[in-house]
KOLRO-314975 format. One record per residue (C-alpha): x, y, z; chain; residue in three letters. Coordinates in nm, 2 decimals, m for minus. Example, Ala and Ser with C-alpha at 12.3 -4.5 7.8 and 13.67 -1.06 7.14 Angstrom:
BEGIN
     px     py     pz chain res
   1.23  m0.45   0.78     A ALA
   1.37  m0.11   0.71     A SER
END
This chain:
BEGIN
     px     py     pz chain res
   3.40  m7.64 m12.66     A UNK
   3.11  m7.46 m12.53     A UNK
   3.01  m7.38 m12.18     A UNK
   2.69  m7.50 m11.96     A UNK
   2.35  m7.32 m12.12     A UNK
   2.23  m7.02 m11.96     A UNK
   1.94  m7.02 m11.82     A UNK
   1.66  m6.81 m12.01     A UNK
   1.48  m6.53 m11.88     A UNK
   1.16  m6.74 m11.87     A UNK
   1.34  m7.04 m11.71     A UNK
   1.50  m6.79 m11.44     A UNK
   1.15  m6.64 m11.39     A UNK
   0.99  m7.01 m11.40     A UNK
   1.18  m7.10 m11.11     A UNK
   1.15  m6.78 m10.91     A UNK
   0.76  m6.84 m10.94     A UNK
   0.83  m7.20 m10.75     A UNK
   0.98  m7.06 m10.44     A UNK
   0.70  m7.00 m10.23     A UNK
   0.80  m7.14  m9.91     A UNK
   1.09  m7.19  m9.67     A UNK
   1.10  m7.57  m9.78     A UNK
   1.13  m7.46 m10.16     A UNK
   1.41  m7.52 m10.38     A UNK
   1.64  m7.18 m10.30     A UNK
   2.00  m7.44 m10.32     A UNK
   2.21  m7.30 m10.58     A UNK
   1.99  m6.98 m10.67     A UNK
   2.28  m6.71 m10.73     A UNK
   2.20  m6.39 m10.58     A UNK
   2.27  m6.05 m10.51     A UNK
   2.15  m5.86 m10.17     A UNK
   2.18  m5.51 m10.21     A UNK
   2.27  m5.37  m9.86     A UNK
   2.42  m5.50  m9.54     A UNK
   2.19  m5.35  m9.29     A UNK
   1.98  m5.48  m9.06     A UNK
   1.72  m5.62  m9.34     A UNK
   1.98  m5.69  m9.57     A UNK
   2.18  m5.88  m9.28     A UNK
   1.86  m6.13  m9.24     A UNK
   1.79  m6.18  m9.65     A UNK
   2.15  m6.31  m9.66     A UNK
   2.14  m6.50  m9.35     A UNK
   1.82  m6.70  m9.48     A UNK
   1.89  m6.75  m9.85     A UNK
   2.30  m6.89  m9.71     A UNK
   2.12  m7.12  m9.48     A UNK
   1.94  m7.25  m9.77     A UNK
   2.22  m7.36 m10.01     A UNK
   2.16  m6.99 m10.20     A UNK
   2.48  m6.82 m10.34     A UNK
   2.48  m6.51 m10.18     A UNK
   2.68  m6.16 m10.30     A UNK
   2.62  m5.89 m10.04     A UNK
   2.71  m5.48 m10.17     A UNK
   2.72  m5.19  m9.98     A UNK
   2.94  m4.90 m10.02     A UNK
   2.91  m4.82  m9.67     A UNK
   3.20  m4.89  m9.49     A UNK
   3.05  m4.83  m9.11     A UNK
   3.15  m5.02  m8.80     A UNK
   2.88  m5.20  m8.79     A UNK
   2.86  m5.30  m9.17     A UNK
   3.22  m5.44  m9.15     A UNK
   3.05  m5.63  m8.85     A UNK
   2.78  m5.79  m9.04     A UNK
   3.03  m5.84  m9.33     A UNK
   3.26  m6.06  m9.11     A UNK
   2.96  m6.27  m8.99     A UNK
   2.79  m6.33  m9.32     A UNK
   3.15  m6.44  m9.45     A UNK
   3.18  m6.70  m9.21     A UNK
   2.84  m6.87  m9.27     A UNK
   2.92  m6.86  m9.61     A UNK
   2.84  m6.54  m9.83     A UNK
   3.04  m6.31 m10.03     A UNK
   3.05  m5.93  m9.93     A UNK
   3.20  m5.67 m10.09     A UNK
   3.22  m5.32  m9.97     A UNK
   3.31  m4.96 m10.03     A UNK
   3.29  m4.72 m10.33     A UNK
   3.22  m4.88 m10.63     A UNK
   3.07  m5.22 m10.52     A UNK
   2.75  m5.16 m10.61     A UNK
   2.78  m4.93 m10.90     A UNK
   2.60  m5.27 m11.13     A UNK
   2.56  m5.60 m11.12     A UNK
   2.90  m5.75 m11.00     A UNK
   3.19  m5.88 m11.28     A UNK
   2.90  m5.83 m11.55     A UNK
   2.73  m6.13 m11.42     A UNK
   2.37  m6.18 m11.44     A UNK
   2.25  m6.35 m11.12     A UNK
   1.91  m6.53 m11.05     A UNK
   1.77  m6.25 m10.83     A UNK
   1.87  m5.97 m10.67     A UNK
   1.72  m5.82 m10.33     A UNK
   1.76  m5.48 m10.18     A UNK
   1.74  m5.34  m9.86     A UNK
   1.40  m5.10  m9.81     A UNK
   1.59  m4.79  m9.83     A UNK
   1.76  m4.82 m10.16     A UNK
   1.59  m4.56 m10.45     A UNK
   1.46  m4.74 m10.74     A UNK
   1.76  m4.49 m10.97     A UNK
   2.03  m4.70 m10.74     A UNK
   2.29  m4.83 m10.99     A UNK
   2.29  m5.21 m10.91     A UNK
   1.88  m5.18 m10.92     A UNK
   1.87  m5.04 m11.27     A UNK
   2.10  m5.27 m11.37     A UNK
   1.94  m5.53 m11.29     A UNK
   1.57  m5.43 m11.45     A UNK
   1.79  m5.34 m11.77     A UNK
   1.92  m5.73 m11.74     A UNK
   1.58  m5.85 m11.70     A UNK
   1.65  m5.97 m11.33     A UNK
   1.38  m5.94 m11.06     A UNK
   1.40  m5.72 m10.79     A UNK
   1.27  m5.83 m10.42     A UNK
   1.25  m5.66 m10.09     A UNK
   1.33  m5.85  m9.78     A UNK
   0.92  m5.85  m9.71     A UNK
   0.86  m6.07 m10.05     A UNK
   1.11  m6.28  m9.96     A UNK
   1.00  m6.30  m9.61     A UNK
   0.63  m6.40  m9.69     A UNK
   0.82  m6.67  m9.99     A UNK
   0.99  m6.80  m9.67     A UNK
   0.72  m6.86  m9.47     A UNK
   0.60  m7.27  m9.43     A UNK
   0.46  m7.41  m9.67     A UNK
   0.16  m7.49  m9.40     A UNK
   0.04  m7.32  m9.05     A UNK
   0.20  m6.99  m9.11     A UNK
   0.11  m6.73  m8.88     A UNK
  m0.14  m6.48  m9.06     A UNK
  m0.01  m6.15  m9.15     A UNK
  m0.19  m5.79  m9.02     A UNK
  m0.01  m5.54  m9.25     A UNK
   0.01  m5.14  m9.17     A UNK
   0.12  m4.83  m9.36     A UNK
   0.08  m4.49  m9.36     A UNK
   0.24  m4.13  m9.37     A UNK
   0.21  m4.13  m9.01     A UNK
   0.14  m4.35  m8.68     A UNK
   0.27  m4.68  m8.79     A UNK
   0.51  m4.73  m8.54     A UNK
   0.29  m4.70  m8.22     A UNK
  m0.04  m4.84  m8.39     A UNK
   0.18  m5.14  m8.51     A UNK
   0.31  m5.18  m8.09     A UNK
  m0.06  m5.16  m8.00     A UNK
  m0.20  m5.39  m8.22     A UNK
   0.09  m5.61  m8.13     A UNK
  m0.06  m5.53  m7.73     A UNK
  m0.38  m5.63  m7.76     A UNK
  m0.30  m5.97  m7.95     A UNK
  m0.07  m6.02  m7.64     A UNK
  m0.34  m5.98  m7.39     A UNK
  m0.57  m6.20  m7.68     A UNK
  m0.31  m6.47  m7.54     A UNK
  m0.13  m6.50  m7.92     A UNK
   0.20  m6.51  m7.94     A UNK
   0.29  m6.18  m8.14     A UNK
   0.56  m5.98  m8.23     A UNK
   0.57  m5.64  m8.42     A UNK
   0.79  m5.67  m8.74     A UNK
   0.90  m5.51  m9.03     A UNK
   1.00  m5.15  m9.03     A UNK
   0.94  m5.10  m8.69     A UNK
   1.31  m5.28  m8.64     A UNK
   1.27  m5.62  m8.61     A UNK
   1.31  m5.77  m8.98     A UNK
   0.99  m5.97  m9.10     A UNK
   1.24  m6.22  m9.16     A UNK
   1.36  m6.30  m8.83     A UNK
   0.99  m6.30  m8.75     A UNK
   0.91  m6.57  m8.97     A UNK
   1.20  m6.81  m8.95     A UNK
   1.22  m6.79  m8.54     A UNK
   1.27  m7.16  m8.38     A UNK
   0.90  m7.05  m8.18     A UNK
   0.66  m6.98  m8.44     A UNK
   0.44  m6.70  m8.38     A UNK
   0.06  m6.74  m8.40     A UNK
   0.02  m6.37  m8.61     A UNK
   0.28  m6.14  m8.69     A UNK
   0.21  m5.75  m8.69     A UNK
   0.37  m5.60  m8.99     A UNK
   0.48  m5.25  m9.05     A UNK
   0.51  m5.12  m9.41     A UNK
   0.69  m4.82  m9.54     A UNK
   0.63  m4.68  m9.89     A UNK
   1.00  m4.81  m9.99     A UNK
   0.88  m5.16  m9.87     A UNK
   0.61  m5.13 m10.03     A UNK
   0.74  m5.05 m10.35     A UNK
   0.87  m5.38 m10.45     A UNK
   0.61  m5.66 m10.28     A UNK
   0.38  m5.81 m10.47     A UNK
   0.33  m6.17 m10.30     A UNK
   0.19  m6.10  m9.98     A UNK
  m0.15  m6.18  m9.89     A UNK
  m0.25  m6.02  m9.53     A UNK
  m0.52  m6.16  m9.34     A UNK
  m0.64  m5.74  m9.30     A UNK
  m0.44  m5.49  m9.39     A UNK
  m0.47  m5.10  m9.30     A UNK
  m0.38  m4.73  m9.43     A UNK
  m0.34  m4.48  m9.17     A UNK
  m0.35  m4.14  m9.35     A UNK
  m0.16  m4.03  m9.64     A UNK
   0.04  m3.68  m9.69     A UNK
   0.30  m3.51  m9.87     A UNK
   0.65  m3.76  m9.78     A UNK
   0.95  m3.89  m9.95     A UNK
   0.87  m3.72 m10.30     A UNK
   1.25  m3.73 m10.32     A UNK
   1.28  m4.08 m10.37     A UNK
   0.92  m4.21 m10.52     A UNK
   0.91  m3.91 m10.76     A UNK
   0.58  m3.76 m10.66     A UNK
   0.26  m3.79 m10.43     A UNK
   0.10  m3.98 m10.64     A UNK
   0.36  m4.24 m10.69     A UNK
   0.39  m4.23 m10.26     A UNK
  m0.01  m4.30 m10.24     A UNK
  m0.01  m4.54 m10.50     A UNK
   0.27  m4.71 m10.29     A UNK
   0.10  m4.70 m10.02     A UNK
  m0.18  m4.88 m10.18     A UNK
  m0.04  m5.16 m10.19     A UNK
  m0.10  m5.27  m9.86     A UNK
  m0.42  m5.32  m9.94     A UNK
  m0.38  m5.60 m10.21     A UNK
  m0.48  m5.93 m10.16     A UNK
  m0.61  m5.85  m9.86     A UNK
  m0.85  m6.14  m9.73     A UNK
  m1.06  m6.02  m9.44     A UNK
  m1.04  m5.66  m9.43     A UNK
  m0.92  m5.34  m9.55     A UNK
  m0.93  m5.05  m9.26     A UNK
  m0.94  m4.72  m9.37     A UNK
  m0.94  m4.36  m9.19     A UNK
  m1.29  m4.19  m9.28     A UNK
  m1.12  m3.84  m9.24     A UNK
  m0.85  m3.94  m9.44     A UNK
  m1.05  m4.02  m9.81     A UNK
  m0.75  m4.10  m9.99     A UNK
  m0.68  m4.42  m9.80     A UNK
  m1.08  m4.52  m9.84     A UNK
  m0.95  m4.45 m10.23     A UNK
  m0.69  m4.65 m10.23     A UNK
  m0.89  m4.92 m10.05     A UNK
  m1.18  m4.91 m10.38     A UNK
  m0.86  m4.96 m10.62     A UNK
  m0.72  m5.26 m10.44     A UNK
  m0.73  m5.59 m10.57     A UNK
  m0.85  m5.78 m10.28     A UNK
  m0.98  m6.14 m10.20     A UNK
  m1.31  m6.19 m10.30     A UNK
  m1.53  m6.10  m9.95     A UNK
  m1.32  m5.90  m9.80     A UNK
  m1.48  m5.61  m9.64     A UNK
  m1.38  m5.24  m9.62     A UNK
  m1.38  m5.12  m9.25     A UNK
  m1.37  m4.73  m9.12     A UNK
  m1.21  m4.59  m8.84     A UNK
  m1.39  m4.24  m8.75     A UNK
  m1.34  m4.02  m8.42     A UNK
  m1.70  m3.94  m8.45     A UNK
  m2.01  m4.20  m8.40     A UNK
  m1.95  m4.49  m8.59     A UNK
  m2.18  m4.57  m8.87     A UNK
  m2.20  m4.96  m8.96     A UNK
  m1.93  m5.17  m9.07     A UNK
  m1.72  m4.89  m8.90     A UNK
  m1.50  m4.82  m8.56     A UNK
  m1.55  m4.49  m8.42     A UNK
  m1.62  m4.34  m8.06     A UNK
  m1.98  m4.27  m7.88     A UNK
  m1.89  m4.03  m7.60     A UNK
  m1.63  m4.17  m7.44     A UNK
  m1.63  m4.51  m7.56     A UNK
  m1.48  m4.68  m7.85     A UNK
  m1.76  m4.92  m8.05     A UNK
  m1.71  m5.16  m8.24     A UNK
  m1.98  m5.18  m8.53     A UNK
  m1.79  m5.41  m8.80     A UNK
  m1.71  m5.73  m8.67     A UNK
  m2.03  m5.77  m8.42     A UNK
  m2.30  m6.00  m8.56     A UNK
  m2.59  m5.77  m8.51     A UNK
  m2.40  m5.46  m8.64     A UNK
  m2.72  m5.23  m8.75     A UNK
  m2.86  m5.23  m8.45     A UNK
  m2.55  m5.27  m8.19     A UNK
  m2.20  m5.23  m8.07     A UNK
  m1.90  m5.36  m7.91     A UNK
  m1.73  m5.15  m7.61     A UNK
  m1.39  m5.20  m7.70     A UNK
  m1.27  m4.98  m7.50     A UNK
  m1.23  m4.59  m7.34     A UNK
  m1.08  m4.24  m7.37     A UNK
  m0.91  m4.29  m7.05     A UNK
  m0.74  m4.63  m7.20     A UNK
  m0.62  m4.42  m7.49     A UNK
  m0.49  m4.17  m7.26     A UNK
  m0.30  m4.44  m7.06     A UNK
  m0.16  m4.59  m7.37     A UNK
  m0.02  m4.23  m7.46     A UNK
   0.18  m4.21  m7.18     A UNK
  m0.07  m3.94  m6.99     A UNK
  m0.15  m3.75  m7.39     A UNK
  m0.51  m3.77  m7.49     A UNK
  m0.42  m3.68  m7.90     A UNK
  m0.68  m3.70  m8.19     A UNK
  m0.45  m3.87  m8.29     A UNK
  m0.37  m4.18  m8.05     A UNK
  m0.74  m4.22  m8.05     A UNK
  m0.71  m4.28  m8.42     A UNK
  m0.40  m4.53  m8.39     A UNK
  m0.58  m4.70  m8.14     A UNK
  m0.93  m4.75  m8.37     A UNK
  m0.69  m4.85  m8.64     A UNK
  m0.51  m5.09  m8.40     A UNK
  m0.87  m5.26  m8.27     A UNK
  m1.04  m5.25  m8.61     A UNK
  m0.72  m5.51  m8.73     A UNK
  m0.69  m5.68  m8.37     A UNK
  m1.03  m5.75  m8.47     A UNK
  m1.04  m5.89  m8.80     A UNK
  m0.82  m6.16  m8.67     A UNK
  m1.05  m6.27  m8.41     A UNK
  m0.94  m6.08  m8.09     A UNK
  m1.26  m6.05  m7.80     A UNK
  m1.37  m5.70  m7.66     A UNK
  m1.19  m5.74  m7.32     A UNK
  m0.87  m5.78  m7.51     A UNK
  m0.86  m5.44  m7.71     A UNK
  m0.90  m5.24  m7.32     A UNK
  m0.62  m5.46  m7.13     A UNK
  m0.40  m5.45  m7.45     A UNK
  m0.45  m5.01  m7.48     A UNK
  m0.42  m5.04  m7.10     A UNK
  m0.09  m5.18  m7.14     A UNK
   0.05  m5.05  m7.41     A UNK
   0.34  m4.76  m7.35     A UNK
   0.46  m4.56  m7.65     A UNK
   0.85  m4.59  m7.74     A UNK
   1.06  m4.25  m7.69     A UNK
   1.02  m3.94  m7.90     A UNK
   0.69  m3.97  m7.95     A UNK
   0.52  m3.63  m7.77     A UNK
   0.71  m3.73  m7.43     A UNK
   0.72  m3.43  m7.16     A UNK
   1.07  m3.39  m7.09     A UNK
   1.01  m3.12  m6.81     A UNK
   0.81  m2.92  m6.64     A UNK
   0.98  m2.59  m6.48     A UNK
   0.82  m2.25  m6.43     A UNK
   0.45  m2.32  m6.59     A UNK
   0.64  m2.40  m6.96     A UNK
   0.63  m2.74  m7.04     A UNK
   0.90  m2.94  m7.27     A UNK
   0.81  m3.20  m7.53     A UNK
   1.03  m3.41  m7.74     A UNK
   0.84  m3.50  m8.06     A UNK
   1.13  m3.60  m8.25     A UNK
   0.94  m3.88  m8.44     A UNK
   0.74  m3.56  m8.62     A UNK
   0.98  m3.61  m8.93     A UNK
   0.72  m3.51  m9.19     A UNK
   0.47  m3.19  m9.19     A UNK
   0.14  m3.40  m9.10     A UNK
   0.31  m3.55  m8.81     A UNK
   0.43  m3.18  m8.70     A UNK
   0.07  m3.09  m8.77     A UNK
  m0.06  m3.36  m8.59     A UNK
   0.18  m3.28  m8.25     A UNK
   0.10  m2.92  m8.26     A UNK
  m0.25  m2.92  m8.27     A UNK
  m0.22  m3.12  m7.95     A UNK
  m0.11  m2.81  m7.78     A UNK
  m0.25  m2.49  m7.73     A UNK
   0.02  m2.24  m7.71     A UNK
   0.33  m2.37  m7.86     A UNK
   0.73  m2.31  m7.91     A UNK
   0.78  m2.48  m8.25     A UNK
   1.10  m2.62  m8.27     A UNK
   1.13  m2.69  m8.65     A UNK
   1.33  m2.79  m8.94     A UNK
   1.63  m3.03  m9.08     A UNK
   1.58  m3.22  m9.42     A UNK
   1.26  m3.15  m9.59     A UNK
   1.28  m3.48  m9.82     A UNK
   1.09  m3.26 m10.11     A UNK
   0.79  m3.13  m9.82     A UNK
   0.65  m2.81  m9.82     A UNK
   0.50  m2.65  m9.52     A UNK
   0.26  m2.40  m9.63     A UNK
  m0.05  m2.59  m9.52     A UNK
   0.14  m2.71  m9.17     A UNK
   0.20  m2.31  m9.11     A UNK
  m0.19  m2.22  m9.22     A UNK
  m0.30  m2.46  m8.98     A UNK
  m0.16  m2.45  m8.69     A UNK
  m0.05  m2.06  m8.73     A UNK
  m0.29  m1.92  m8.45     A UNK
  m0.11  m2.18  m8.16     A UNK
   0.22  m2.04  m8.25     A UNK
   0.41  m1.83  m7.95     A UNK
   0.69  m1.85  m8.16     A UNK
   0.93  m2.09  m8.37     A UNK
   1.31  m2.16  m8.33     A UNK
   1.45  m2.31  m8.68     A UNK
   1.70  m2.51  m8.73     A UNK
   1.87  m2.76  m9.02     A UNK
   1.95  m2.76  m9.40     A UNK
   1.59  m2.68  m9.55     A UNK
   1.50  m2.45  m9.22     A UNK
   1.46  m2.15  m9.47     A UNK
   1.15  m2.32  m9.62     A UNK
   0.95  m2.29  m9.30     A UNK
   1.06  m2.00  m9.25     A UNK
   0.94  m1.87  m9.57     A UNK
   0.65  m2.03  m9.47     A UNK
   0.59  m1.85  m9.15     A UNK
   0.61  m1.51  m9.32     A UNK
   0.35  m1.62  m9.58     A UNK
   0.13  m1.78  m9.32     A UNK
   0.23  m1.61  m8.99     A UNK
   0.44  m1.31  m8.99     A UNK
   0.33  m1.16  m8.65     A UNK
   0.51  m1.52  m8.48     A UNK
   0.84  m1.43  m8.37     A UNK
   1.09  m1.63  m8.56     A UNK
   1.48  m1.74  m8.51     A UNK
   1.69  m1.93  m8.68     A UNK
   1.99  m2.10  m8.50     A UNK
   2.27  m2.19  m8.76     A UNK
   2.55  m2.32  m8.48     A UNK
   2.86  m2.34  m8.77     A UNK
   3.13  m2.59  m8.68     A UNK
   3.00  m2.74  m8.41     A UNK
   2.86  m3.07  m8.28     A UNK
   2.54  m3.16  m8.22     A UNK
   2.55  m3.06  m7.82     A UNK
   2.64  m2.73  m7.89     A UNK
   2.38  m2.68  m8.15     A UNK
   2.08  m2.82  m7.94     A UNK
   2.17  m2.59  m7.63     A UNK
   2.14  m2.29  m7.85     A UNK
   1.80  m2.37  m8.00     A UNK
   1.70  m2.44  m7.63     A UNK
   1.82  m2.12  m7.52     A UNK
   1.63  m1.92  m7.78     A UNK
   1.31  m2.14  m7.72     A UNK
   1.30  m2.09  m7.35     A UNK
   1.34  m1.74  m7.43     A UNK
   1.00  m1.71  m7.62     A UNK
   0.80  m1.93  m7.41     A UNK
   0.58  m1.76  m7.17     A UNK
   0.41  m1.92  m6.84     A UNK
   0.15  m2.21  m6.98     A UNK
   0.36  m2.22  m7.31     A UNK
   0.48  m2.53  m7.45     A UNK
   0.82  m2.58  m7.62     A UNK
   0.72  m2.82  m7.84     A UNK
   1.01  m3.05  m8.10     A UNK
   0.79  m3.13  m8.41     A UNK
   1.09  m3.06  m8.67     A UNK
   0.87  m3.18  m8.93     A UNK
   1.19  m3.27  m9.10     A UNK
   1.41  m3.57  m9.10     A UNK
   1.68  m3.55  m8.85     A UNK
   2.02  m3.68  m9.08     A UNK
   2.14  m3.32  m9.19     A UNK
   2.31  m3.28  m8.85     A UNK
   2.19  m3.59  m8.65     A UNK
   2.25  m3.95  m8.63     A UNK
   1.83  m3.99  m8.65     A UNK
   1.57  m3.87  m8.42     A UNK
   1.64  m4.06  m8.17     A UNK
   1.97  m3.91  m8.15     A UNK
   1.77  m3.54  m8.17     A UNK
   1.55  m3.62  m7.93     A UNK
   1.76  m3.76  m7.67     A UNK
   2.00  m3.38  m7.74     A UNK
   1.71  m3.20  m7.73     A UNK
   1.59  m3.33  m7.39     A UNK
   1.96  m3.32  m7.24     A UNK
   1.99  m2.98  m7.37     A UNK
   1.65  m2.88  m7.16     A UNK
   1.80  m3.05  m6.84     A UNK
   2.15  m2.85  m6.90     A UNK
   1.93  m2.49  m6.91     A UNK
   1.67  m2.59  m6.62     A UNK
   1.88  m2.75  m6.37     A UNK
   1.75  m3.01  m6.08     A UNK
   1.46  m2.83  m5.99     A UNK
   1.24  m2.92  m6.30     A UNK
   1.00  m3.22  m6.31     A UNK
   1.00  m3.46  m6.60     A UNK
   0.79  m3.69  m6.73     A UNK
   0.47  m3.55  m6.60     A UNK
   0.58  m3.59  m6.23     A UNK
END
């Protein structure tokens, strides 16, 4: 007696091909979601709902996965977690598809396991844009890059608001693009925003204009080198329809932009802080132009915008670069359409999210800014050279960064820097190559909590800074060595300055 035939590779692959909308045939398609976090939650939510049999592994056994584990159990999915359930594909079976949650290396057990099997390997973003309906789907504007994503992603997403779409920012910016595209109220456009990992594993998507911020030295540890990381983030760009914006000071991303495989017509649009040349965004005086999407483009230009708008947007900041996020932000706002008047009201309204160069106090003519969000070297390069005299506050995981060219550059701001973190020794190695005359200190708080640790790199900050100093957090470094994220470094850093100054400091630019 034999048992029922198994499907073929090709067959497998054959029916995988079909499922290109939300209405496809996904009943009875055996799969395996690798991770039960917040993307991983919404990839098995969607394929239950559609007759899929879901397997969800995770060998975290967290709070909240044990959360998402109960729920996904009771609409009908099998979870298992804890050491060991994802160390291949489960009981030697040989499901129909597996997909992984963004942050998951390519080495991960269950991953290679399944390429060895011959069984396709999705991120939540493919299955997201496979989900969308089969007609009227709300375009996609898709965003990458080293740095920026997060608040040119919110301001793009402002200014299609004040355009009168309904929008919504999606992707790694928190809000699965999932949830984005199956809500009960469709959404007219949906802002993505696109991290090397996602970008990794999508191949199907086909954005309406698509952009690159910059690209630098990140996450080496997990793609295996820069030039697996850029070529990564290329793939934003691919079957792009409209337009492919690009950052003229940054040439790699106008690079990656001439190896795309785009739609035939689609145009390649710059962003410059200098006068825009045609077919690009840039700023004349104080005004941002528009000389891409304006019929008469060789001879004029939109006013999108001002410096002052920027300034508002950044919460009070003028940076280099905001006024880049926000070129980037128009030049897509426009390629989907958006007027003039729109790009101002949107920038007008815009307000950055926490951790992002926000004054935490003012006391005794030293001012206190959590940059938290400065995770990698060009963001901490970025932050510092907003500033001209500056208490670096500096280190935690490096992720396979160096800092040579961060300490070269910004070397002659430095008042002094306060280290801190697992890889802190490599900026400080970096600092006596690049800076030895900077005062340096390194706080290593052992066996203590995160309070604790956070009051004593204060204390040694506010001890270098002199009057018109700023004590600046750009750790250029993620935060998970001795931090739940940068959120939670920030918010310790900026309770840490209220502990030392008392009442009588202002915050918050007041």
């Amino acid at each position: 007696m034999t048992g029922p035939r198994r499907e073929s590779s090709r067959e497998r692959q054959g029916r995988l091909d079909g499922l290109t909308h939300g209405a496809a045939a996904w009943d009875g398609l055996k799969v395996v979601v690798a991770g039960v976090g917040v993307s991983g939650f919404a990839a098995a939510d969607a394929l239950v709902e559609r007759g899929a049999d879901v397997l969800v592994v995770d060998e975290r056994e967290t709070t909240p996965a044990r959360e998402r584990a109960t729920v996904l159990e009771m609409l009908g999915a099998t979870v298992r977690l804890g050491p060991g359930a994802a160390d291949g594909l489960p009981g030697g079976a040989v499901p129909d598809l597996v997909v992984t949650s963004p942050g998951w290396r390519p080495d991960a057990p269950l991953l290679v396991a399944a390429g060895t099997s011959g069984v396709p390997v999705w991120d939540e973003v493919e299955l997201a844009w496979r989900m969308r309906p089969e007609s009227g789907a709300a375009p996609w504007l898709t965003l990458t890059g080293t740095n920026g994503k997060t608040t040119t992603v919110r301001m793009l997403t402002s200014i299609l608001t004040a355009a009168g779409r309904r929008a919504v920012a999606a992707g790694n910016v928190g809000t699965p693009v999932l949830e984005a595209v199956l809500h009960p109220r469709p959404y007219d456009v949906i802002a993505v925003e696109l991290s090397s990992f996602q970008l990794h594993r999508t191949r199907s998507p086909r954005p309406l204009a698509s952009a690159c911020l910059n690209v630098a030295e990140d996450h080496v540890d997990w793609h295996g080198s820069s030039a697996a990381y850029a070529a990564d983030k290329g793939r934003v760009y691919e079957n792009t329809a409209v337009a492919c914006v690009y950052n003229v000071a940054d040439p790699a991303t106008e690079r990656l932009v001439r190896d795309a495989d785009v739609v035939e017509g689609c145009r390649a649009v710059g962003f410059t802080l200098g006068v825009p040349s045609i077919g690009m965004l840039g700023v004349v005086e104080d005004v941002l132009c528009d000389r891409a999407f304006v019929p008469e483009r060789a001879t004029s230009a939109a006013e999108l915008g001002s410096l002052d708008d920027v300034r508002s947007a950044g919460g009070g900041t003028l940076a280099a670069h905001n006024v880049a996020n926000a070129l980037a932000a128009a030049a897509l706002a426009r390629a989907y359409g958006v007027p003039p008047f729109a790009v101002r009201e949107g920038l007008r309204a815009f307000r950055p999210d926490g951790h992002r160069i926000a004054t935490v106090a003012r006391a005794d003519d030293v001012t206190w800014v959590d940059d938290s969000k400065a995770t990698n070297p060009h963001a901490a390069a970025a932050s510092l050279a907003a500033f001209e005299h500056v208490v670096w506050i500096a280190g935690g995981l490096a992720k396979g960064a160096t800092f040579d060219d961060l300490v070269r550059g910004q070397a002659s701001r430095l008042r002094g820097a306060v280290l801190l973190g697992r890889d802190a020794g490599l900026i400080a190695d970096a600092l006596a190559r690049h800076a030895p005359e900077v005062p340096t200190v390194r706080v290593d708080v052992a066996d203590t909590g995160p309070v604790q640790l956070m009051d004593a790199v204060v204390d040694r900050a506010g001890r270098l800074a002199r009057p018109g100093d700023t004590v600046l957090l750009a750790p250029a470094c993620a935060s998970m060595d001795q931090f739940d994220s940068y959120a939670h470094r920030g918010n310790e850093f900026a309770a840490a300055v209220r502990r030392l100054l008392g009442p009588g400091a202002s915050a918050d630019g007041e």
